[in-house]
Structures are given as structure tokens and as C-alpha cells.
GUSEGU-27500 format. One record per residue (C-alpha): residue in three letters; x, y, z. Coordinates in steps of 0.25 Angstrom, whole numbers, padded with zeros to 4 digits, always signed. Example, Ala and Ser with C-alpha at 12.3 -4.5 7.8 and 13.67 -1.06 7.14 Angstrom:
2
ALA+0049-0018+0031;SER+0055-0004+0029;
This chain:
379
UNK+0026+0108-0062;UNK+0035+0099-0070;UNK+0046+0099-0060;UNK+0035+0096-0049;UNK+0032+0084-0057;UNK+0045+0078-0056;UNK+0049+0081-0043;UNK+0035+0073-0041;UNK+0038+0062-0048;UNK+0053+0061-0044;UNK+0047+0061-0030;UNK+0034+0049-0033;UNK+0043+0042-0041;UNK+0055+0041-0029;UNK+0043+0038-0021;UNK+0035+0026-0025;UNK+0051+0020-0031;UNK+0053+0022-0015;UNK+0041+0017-0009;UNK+0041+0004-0017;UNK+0054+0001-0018;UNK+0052+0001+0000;UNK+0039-0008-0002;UNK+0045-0017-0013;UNK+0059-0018-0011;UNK+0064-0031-0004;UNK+0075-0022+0003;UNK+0066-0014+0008;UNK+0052-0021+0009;UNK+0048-0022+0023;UNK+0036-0021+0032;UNK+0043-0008+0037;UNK+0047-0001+0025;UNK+0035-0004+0017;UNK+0027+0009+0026;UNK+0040+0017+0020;UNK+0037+0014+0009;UNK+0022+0016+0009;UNK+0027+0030+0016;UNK+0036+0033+0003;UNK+0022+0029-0007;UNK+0015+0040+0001;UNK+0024+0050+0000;UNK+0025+0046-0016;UNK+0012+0045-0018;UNK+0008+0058-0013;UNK+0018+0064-0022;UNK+0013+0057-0033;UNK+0000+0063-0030;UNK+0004+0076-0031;UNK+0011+0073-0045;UNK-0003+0068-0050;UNK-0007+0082-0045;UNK+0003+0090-0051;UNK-0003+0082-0063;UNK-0016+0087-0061;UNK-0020+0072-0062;UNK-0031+0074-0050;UNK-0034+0085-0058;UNK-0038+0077-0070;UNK-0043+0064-0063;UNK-0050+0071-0049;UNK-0055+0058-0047;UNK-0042+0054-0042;UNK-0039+0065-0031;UNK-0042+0058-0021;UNK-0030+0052-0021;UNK-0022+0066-0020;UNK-0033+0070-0009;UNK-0030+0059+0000;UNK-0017+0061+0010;UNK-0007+0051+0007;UNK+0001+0057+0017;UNK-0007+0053+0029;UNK+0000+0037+0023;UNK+0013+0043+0026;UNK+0014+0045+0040;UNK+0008+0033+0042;UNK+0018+0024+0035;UNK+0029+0031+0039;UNK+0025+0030+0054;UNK+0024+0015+0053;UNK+0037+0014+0045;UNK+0044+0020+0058;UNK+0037+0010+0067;UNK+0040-0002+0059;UNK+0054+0002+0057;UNK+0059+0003+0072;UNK+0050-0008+0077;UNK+0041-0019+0071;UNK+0034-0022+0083;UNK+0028-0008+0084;UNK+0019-0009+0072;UNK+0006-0016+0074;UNK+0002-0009+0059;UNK-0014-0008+0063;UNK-0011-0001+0076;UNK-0007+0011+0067;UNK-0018+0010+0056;UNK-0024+0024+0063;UNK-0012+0030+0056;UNK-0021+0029+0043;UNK-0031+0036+0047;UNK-0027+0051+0045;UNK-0026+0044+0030;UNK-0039+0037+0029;UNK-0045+0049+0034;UNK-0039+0058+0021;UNK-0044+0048+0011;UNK-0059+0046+0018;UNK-0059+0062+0016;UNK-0053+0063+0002;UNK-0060+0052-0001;UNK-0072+0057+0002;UNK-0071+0071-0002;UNK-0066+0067-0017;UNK-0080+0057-0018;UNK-0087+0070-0014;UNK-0081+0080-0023;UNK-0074+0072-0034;UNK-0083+0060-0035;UNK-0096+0068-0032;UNK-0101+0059-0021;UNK-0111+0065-0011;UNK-0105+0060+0004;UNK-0109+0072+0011;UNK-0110+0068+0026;UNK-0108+0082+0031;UNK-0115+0095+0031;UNK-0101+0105+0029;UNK-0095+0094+0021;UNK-0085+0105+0018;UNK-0081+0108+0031;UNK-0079+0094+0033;UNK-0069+0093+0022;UNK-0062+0105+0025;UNK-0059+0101+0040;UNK-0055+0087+0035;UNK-0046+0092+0024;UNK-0041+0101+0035;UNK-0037+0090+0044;UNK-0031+0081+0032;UNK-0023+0092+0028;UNK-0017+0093+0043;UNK-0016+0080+0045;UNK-0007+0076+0034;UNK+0005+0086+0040;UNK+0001+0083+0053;UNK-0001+0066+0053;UNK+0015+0064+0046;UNK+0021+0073+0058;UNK+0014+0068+0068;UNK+0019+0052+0062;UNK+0029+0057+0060;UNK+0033+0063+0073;UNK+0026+0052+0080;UNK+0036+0040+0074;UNK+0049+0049+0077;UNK+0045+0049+0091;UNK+0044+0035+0091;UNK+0056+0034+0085;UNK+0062+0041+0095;UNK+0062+0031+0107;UNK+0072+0024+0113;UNK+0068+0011+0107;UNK+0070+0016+0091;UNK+0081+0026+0093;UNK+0094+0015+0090;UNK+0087+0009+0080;UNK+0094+0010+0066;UNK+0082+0012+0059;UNK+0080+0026+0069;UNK+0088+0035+0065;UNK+0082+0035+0049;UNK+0067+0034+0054;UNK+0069+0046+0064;UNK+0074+0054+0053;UNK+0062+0048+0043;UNK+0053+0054+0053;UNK+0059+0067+0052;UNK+0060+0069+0039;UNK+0046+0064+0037;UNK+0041+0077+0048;UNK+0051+0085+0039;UNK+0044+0081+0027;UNK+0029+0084+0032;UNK+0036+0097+0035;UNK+0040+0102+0022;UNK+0028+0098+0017;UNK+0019+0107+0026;UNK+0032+0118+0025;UNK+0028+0117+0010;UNK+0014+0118+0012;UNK+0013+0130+0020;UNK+0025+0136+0011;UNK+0013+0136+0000;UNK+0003+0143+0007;UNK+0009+0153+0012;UNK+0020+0157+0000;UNK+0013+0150-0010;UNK+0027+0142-0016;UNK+0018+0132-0027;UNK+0012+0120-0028;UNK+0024+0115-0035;UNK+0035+0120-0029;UNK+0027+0115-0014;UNK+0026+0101-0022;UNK+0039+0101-0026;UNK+0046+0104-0014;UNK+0037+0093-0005;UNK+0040+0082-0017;UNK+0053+0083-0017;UNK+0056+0084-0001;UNK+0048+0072-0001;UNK+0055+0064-0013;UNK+0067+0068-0005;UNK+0061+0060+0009;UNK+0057+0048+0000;UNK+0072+0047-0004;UNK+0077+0049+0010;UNK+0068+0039+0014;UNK+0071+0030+0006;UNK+0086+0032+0008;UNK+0088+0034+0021;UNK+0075+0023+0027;UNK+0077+0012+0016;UNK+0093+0012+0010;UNK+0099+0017+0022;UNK+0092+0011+0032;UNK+0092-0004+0023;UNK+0109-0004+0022;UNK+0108+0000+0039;UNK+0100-0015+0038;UNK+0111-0021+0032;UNK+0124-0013+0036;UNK+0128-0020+0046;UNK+0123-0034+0042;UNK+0131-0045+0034;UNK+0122-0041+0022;UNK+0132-0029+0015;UNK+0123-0020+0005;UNK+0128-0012-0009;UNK+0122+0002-0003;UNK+0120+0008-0016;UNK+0111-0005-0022;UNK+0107-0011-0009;UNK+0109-0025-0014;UNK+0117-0033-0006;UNK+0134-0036-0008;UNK+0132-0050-0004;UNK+0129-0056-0015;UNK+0122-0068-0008;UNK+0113-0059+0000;UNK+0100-0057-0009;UNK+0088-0046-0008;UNK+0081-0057-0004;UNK+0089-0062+0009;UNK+0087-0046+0012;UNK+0073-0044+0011;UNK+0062-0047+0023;UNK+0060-0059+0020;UNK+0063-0074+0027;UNK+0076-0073+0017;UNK+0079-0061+0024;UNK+0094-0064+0029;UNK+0093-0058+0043;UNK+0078-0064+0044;UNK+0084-0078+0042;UNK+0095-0074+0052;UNK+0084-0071+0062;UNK+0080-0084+0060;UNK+0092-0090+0062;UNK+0093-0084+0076;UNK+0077-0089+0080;UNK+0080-0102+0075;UNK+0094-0106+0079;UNK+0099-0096+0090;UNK+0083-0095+0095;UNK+0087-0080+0099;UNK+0072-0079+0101;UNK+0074-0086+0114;UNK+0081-0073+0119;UNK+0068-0067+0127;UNK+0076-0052+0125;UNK+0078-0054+0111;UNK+0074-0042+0103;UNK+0076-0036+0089;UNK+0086-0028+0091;UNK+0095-0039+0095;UNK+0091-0049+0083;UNK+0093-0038+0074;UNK+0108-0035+0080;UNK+0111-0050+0077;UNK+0106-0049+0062;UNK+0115-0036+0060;UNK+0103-0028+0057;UNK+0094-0018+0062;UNK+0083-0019+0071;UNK+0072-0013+0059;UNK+0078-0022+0049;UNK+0075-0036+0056;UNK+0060-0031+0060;UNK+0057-0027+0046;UNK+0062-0043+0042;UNK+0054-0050+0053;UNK+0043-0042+0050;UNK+0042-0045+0036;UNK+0045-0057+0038;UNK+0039-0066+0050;UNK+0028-0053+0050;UNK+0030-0051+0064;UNK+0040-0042+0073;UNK+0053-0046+0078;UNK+0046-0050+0092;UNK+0035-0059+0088;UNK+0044-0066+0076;UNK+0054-0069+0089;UNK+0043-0074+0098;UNK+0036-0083+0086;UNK+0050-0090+0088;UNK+0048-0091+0104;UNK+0034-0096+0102;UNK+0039-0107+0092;UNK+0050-0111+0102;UNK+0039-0112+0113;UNK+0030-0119+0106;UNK+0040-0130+0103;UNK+0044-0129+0119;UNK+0030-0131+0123;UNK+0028-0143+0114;UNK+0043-0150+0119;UNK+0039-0158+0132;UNK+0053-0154+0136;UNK+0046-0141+0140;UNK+0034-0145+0147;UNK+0040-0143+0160;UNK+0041-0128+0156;UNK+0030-0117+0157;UNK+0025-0109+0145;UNK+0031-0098+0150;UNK+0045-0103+0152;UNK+0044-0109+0137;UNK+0040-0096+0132;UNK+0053-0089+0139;UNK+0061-0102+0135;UNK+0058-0098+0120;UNK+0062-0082+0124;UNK+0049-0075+0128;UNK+0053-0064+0137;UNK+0038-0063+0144;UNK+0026-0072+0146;UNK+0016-0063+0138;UNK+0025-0061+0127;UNK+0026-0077+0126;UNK+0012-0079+0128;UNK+0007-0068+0117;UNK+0018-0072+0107;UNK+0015-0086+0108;UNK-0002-0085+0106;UNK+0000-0076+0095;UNK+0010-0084+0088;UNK+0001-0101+0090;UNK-0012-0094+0095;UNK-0012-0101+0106;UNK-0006-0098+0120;UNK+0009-0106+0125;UNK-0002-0113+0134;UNK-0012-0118+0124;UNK-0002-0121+0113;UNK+0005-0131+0124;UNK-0010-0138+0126;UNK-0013-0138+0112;UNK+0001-0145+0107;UNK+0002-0153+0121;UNK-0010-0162+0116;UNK-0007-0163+0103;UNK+0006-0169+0106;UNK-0001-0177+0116;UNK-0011-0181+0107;
């Protein structure tokens, strides 16, 4: 059991060190990593959960086992899903069109929560005449669903990552490869599993052998997803990086001119190009081609216009169109020219794209701005 122990707290300890370090870190902190991160705090909470076990701590305390009967694990699939989409494309998270991904979750801790009031808290909520049946088939299908939900996730965001669209991206090759070892994982826990109850290897040894399988995809995580991947960032850039510290060798280029922030030096290079080479008013500009100019990926500049404007590459390019057009429609050089011919001028590439980007950037459509602002100038 002592062995078990530290294996276990080898494991918790690399973990929540990990997990934080993503959140935190002002290399690494981002609205894309952080779901990595909470992904690693899952996998490190669950194992500390098991160590409180090995402890007998739920044992002493039962009022606290709820928080052992609840599946953590229906919080990793879901956290790992969205780190995929957010890290090949921005624009394909709307984060509450996915909030149905919680619910295999919610509904484990509506159960555990209920059954732990009924037979650790004494509470009477008996709503149902075979209350026992009831359990059994909704333990059954928590049990299931646990295995089931991270394949299927699992299998779901390598398919996506399969299309034509993400396959060239640098950031591909390491998430396909995230994705089957996350299956591979899954897998050797059910292997182990079904090991137990038909030869009967042990508690400890199962424990052991699933800990440290899982410590070992933490650190490859954490190698391959965060060190690896950040040099690719910068490897190629005119920012040259100590690969054993991560610090930079230019000794004028600070964390802070690195992290996603305005002093971000590739987001103040974007800016540059907005605002004195208007690339913006290319209508066929697109990230891929910004992102060739700075020297950097297309993943990396997302995650710095997204944590800094808080809006995708697309809508951050269009608020710069709307600017300009807004400036257009109030220069009496242009009243000769229709809206839409304004909204082209200033690089929309479609009438609708113009028209929504423009409302939902003043409130007001190009037409009614240009009323508006006409008779206050006239006024």
C-alpha cells in the first residue's frame, strides 16, 4: 500500500504542478490552454481522490464521499473536446452551444447527490416505489457512460480533425496524436478493469498500474502539447528561445512582450499592419495569411486576438472595416458613393457580411448611422 501511496502522490503532485502552471503561466495562459489545463486538474483530482481512499479518509469522514461518488471524469472529455476546437479554429467555439456536454456530468452529481442525502444524511426523498431498482439502473448507466462518453469525445474530435481544412495545420499533427492516446488511455483503464474481475490481480496492483499510465499521459501532455508545441511558436520567428529554460536569448525581449496581452510583440505587429498598411482592406484576407507575415502559426495568433480584443481573427478584422467605413460615410468626399460600395471600399467581401458586422459592432445599420451622424453634422 505504501508504494501505492507514492505512486499516487508522484502522480497528483505532477498533476495539479501541471494543471496550474497551464492556467497561471504567462507563457502558457490562454483562452485555449486553460481547458488543458482544467482537463489535467480532472485527471489529478481524480487521482487524489483515490489516494484519500487508499487512506481510508471516506472512510473516517463518510460525510464527505460524495465527492469520491461523483464522476469527475465525465469533466474530462468535455474539456478535452473543446481544447481541440479551440486550438484549430477560434471561430468554431460559440462555448454555450456546447454546454449539453455537461450533462452526462450533472446528471452523476444529481444522482450521487441524491443518493448520499438518502443514505448518509438520513434524508427521506423517496419519490419512487422500487427506489432500489431505480439506483441500480442509474448506477448501471453512469458506470457505462463513463468508458463510453470519453470514446465517443474522443472519437468525435479526431474526426473532425481529420478534415481537409485542419490536416496542414502545425498544431494537427500533436492533437491527432492527443486523441489517440486519450482512446488508449480509456482503454487501459477498462483492460484493467476487466483484468480484476476475471483474475482477480488487486486493488493495488489495478491502482497502481492505471496511476501511473496516467502520470505518464500528463507528462506527455504536458511535453509534447505545451514545450514542444510553444518553441514550434517561436522557431521560426525572430524571437530565438533557450529550449531547456524557455526564457528568451534576446535579452530585450521580456515575458511580458510574450504573453497575450496588447504587449504581445506579434499583437502590436498586427497592429501595425491594420493601421499602416490597412491589409484589412484586402476582402481575401484570412488568418493563415496574417499569420505567414508574423512568422508564426495560425493557432498561436487566434489564441493572441482572442485574449486580447476577445473576439476571433474575423470579427477583430471587420471591426477595423467598420471603423474605416464609418469615417468614409461621414467624409462628404464619399457621399456620392452607395453604402455598399463603401462597405467593399473598406474590404468587405459581401453585402450581408458588411451589413451584420457593422450592426453588431455601432447597433445601428450603415443606413441609419449615416442619418443619425448626417444631422448632427448638419445641426
Amino acid at each position: 500500500m505504501e508504494f501505492v501511496n507514492i505512486i499516487l502522490l508522484i502522480s497528483v503532485s505532477q498533476g495539479f504542478l501541471f494543471g496550474f502552471a497551464i492556467l497561471f503561466s504567462p507563457y502558457f495562459k490562454s483562452s485555449t490552454n486553460k481547458y488543458l489545463g482544467y482537463s489535467i486538474l480532472i485527471l489529478a483530482f481524480l487521482m487524489f481522490n483515490v489516494y484519500l481512499d487508499t487512506l481510508n479518509v471516506y472512510e473516517q469522514y463518510p460525510e464527505f464521499l460524495i465527492l469520491y461518488d461523483i464522476e469527475w471524469i465525465f469533466l474530462f472529455p468535455v474539456f478535452f473536446f473543446l481544447y481541440i476546437l479551440k486550438s484549430i479554429d477560434q471561430d468554431f467555439v460559440v462555448e454555450r452551444k456546447w454546454n449539453w456536454l455537461y450533462i452526462p456530468f450533472i446528471f452523476s452529481v444529481i444522482l450521487n447527490v441524491v443518493y448520499n442525502l438518502e443514505h448518509i444524511y438520513k434524508w427521506e426523498i423517496s419519490f419512487l416505489s422500487d427506489q432500489a431498482l431505480m439506483y441500480e439502473w442509474a448506477f448501471g448507466l453512469q458506470e457505462f457512460g463513463y468508458y463510453s462518453y470519453n470514446f465517443v469525445i474522443a472519437i468525435w474530435a479526431y474526426n473532425i480533425l481529420k478534415h481537409n481544412k485542419y490536416t496542414n495545420q502545425i498544431h494537427g499533427k500533436w492533437l491527432k496524436k492527443l486523441c489517440i492516446y486519450e482512446v488508449s488511455l480509456v482503454t487501459c483503464w477498462i483492460l484493467i478493469d476487466v483484468a480484476d474481475m476475471i483474475f482477480n490481480i488487486g486493488y493495488d496492483i489495478g491502482i497502481s498500474i492505471i496511476c501511473t499510465i496516467t502520470s505518464f499521459f500528463i507528462f506527455w501532455i504536458v511535453y509534447n502539447g505545451i514545450y514542444s508545441l510553444k518553441i514550434s511558436n517561436f522557431k521560426n520567428s525572430d524571437v530565438n528561445f533557450n529550449e531547456d529554460t524557455l526564457e528568451p536569448k534576446n535579452p530585450k525581449v521580456s515575458t511580458l512582450e510574450l504573453s497575450f496581452s496588447k504587449d504581445n510583440i506579434y499583437f502590436q505587429k498586427l497592429e501595425g499592419l491594420l493601421e499602416k498598411d490597412y491589409i484589412y482592406r484586402n476582402p481575401n484576407l484570412n488568418q493563415e495569411m496574417v499569420a505567414q507575415t508574423l512568422n508564426i502559426s495560425s493557432g498561436y495568433l487566434s489564441q493572441i486576438v482572442n485574449d486580447v480584443t476577445k473576439k476571433n481573427f474575423t470579427a477583430y478584422i471587420n471591426s477595423y472595416r467598420v471603423n474605416e467605413v464609418k469615417e468614409m460615410i461621414l467624409n462628404e468626399e464619399f457621399d456620392k458613393y452607395s453604402l455598399l460600395s463603401i462597405g467593399l471600399e473598406a474590404g468587405f467581401k459581401a453585402k450581408s457580411t458588411f451589413y451584420t458586422s457593422f450592426k453588431k459592432e455601432t447597433g445601428l445599420t450603415p443606413n441609419q448611422f449615416k442619418i443619425d451622424h448626417k444631422k448632427v453634422q448638419f445641426f
